[in-house]
Structures are given as structure tokens and as C-alpha cells.
N, C-alpha and C positions, 0 to 999 in steps of 0.2 A: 974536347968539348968546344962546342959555338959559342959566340957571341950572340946576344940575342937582347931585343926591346920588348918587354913586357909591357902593354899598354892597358891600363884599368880603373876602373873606378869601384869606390864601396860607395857607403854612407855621406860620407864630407866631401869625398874631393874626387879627382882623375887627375890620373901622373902617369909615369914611366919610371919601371924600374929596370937598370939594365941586367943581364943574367948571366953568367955560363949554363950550358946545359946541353945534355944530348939532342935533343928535337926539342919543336914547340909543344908539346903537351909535357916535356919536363921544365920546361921554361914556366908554363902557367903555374904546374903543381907547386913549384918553390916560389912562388908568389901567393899562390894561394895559402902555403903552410906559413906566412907570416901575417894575410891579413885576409884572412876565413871568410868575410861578408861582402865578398866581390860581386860585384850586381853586372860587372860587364868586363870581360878580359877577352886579350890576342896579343899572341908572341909574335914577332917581326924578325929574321934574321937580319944583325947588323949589316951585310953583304948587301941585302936588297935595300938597304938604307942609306948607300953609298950616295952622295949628293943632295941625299934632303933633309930638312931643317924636323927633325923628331917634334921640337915644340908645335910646330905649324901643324904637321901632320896630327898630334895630338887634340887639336882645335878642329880640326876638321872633321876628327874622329869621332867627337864629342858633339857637333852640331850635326854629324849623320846619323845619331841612335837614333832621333825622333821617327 
């Protein structure tokens, strides 16, 4: 299994959860099956994450929904 960044938001907040998982659509599902009322999610492999700051990225992710 991968490593992988799960990035999302529900109700209250956006974070990053990190995963093992076959691919990114098993990366969302086990995010999804802990916190059900996800209003925006995407898996990230760790690999393609190699040199950037996940929080930063996160912030960025977050002021591009609009």
C-alpha cells in the first residue's frame, strides 16, 4: 500500500489526514468512512509531495475552492 495525503473539509474545519491505501479513491473512501459529511476531499500521493510543505499546500487548497 501507498502513502498518501488526504486533503478535506466537512462542517468545522479542513485538515489532512495521512493514509495507506491502494490508489486515491481508497485513500478518500477511508476518510470518508470516518468523517461521512465531507464537503470537499482529494488524495495526494506522498511521492508527489516530496519537497512541499502539506500545510501551505493546504492553505492554498482552501483559498482555491472559491
Amino acid at each position: 500500500m501507498a502513502a498518501f495525503s488526504v486533503f478535506f473539509c466537512d462542517q468545522e474545519r479542513c485538515s489532512i489526514q495521512p493514509v495507506r491505501a491502494m490508489d486515491p479513491d481508497h485513500a478518500i473512501a477511508q476518510v470518508r468512512s470516518q468523517v461521512p459529511q465531507l464537503r470537499r476531499v482529494a488524495a495526494v500521493s506522498d511521492a508527489l509531495l516530496e519537497g512541499v510543505d502539506p500545510e501551505q499546500l493546504l492553505q492554498e487548497w482552501i483559498q482555491a475552492r472559491g
